[in-house]
C-alpha positions in Angstrom: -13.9 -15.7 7.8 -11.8 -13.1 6.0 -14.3 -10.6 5.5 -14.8 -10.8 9.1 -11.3 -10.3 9.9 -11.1 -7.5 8.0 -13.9 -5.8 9.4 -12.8 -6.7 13.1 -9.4 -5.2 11.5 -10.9 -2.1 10.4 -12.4 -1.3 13.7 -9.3 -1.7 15.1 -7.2 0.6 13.0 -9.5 3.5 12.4 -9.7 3.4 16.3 -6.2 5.1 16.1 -5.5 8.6 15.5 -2.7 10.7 15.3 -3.1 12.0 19.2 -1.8 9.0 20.3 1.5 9.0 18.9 4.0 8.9 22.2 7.3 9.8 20.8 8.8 11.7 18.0 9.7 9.3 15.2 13.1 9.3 14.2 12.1 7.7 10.8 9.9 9.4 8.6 10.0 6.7 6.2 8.4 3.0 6.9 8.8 0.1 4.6 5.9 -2.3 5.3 6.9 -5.1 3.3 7.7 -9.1 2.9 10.7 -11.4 2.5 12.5 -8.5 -0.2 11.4 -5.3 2.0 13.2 -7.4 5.3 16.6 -8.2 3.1 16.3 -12.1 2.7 19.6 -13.6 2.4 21.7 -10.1 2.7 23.0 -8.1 5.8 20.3 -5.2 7.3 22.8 -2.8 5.8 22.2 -4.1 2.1 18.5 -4.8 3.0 16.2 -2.5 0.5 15.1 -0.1 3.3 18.6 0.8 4.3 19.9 0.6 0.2 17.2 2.8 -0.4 18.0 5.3 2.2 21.3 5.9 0.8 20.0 6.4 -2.8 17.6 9.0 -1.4 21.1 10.8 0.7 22.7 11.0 -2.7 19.5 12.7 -4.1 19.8 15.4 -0.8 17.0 13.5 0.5 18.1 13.0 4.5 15.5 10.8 5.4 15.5 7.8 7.3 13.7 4.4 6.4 12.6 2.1 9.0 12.8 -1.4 7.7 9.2 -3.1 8.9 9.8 -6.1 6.7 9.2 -9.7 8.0 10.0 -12.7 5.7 7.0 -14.6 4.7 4.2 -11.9 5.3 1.3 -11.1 3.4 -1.0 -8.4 3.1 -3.1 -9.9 5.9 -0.1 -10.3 8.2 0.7 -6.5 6.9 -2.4 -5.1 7.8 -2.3 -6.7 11.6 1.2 -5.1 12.4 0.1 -1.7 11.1 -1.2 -0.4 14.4 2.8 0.0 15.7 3.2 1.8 12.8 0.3 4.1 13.2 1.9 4.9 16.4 4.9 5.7 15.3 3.6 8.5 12.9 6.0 8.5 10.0 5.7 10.8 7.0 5.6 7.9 4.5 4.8 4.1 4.7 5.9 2.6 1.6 3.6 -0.2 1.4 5.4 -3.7 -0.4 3.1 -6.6 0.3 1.4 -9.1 -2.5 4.1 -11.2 -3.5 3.2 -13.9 -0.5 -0.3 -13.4 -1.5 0.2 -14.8 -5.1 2.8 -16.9 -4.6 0.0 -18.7 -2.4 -2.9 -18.6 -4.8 -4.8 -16.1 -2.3 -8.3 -14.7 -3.6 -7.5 -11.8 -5.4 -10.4 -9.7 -4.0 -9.4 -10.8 -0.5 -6.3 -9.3 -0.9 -7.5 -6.1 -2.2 -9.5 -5.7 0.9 -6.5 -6.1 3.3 -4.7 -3.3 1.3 -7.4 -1.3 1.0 -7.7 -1.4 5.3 -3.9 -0.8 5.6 -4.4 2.3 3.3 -7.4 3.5 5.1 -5.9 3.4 8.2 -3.0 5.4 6.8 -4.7 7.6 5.6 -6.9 8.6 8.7 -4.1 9.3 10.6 -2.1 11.8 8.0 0.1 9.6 6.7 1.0 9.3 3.0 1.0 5.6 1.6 3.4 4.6 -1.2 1.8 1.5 -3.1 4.0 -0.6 -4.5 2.7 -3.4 -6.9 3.8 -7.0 -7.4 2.7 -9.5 -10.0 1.5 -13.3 -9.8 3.6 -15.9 -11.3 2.0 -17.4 -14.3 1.4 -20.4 -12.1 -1.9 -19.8 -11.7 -3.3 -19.4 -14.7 -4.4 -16.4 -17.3 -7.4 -15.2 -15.2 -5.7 -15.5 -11.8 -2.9 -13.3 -12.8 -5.2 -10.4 -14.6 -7.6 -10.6 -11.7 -4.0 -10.4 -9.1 -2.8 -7.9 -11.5 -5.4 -4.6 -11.4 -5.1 -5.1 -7.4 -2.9 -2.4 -6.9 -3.7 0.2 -10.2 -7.0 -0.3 -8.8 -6.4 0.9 -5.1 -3.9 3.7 -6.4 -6.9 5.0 -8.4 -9.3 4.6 -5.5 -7.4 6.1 -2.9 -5.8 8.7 -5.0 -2.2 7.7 -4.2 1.1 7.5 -5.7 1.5 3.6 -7.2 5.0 2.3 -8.3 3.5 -0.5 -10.5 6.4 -3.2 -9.9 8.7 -3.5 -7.4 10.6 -6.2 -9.5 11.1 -4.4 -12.4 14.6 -5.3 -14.1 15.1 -7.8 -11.6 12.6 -10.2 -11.6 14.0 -13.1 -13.3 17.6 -11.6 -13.9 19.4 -14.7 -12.9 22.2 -12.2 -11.8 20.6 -10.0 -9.8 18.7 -12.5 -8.1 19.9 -15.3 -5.2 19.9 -19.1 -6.3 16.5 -19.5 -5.6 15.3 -17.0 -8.5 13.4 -15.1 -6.2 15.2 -12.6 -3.8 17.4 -10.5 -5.2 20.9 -10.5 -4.3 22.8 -7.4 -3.4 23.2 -5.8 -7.3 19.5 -6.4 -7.8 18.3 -4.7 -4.3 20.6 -1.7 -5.6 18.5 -1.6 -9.0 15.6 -1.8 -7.3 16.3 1.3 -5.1 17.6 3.6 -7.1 14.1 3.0 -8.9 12.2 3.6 -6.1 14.3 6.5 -4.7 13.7 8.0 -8.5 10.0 7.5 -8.0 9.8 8.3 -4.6 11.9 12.0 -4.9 8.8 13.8 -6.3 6.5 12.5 -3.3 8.7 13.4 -0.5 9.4 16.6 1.3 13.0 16.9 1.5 
């Protein structure tokens, strides 16, 4: 049933091309992401999008991020709200899904193949993907997590595009820059984790 989907879903997005965009897009950076892209638990002005807006103003980077995050998603859910997206024509899309995906013990391979139709699709239509990688919880097992793991390094390598390997990193289990369920972080831990994106990101962008 998923490959299926995925097909059907391919069809549908490489349909698309950059003609039909309607309006000029007044953010040339998306954030496709989950539960930490959307600002779980925080106000839309300390959600990561908007955070990492104003680390990329301080870097002389005046370039707005649309925050396309919805609380719960995964990269299947991702891939079926791209076509907006496509529409919009942004510069950028950041792409921040996976963590939904592990935390629910999807297949590994099934995953891969939603990213890799989000970052076709992207790519058809001009726009430069961002991937940014997540980790499985040890829950799963050894061979689960590896197999999770080389999702993203993977794609980067096969679509030849920037990868930021861990959109976690110095937060993920930081009991104080995290909220009291251990897994969103809390205002100090969505700053950490945009200035190291915006860090990242400079070299990528045209500013």
């Amino acid at each position: 049933m998923v490959s299926r989907f995925l097909l059907a879903l391919a069809v549908l997005l490489l349909a698309t091309t950059t003609a039909e965009a309607q309006t000029p897009n007044k953010y040339p950076i998306v954030m496709l992401g989950d539960s930490i892209t959307a600002g779980y638990g925080l106000s839309n002005s300390q959600a990561l999008p908007s955070v990492l807006q104003q680390e990329l103003k301080k870097q002389n980077c005046e370039l707005a991020v649309d925050n396309k995050g919805v609380s719960g998603d995964t990269t299947f859910g991702g891939a079926s709200r791209l076509m907006p997206i496509l529409r919009q024509q942004p510069r950028v899309v950041i792409v921040a899904l996976g963590a939904n995906d592990a935390l629910r013990g999807f297949e590994p391979r099934a995953s891969e193949q939603a990213l890799a139709a989000i970052l076709t699709a992207l790519l058809k239509n001009n726009i430069q993907p961002i991937l940014v990688g997540m980790k499985a919880p040890p829950s799963w097992g050894r061979d689960y997590t590896e197999r999770f793991d080389r999702i993203f390094p993977a794609l980067a390598r096969r679509f030849d595009i920037p990868l930021y390997p861990f959109l976690l990193k110095g937060v993920a289990t930081n009991s104080a820059l995290n909220q009291r369920d251990g897994i969103h972080p809390n205002e100090k831990g969505v700053l950490l984790i945009a200035r190291n994106l915006a860090a990242f990101l400079q070299p990528h962008l045209s500013c």
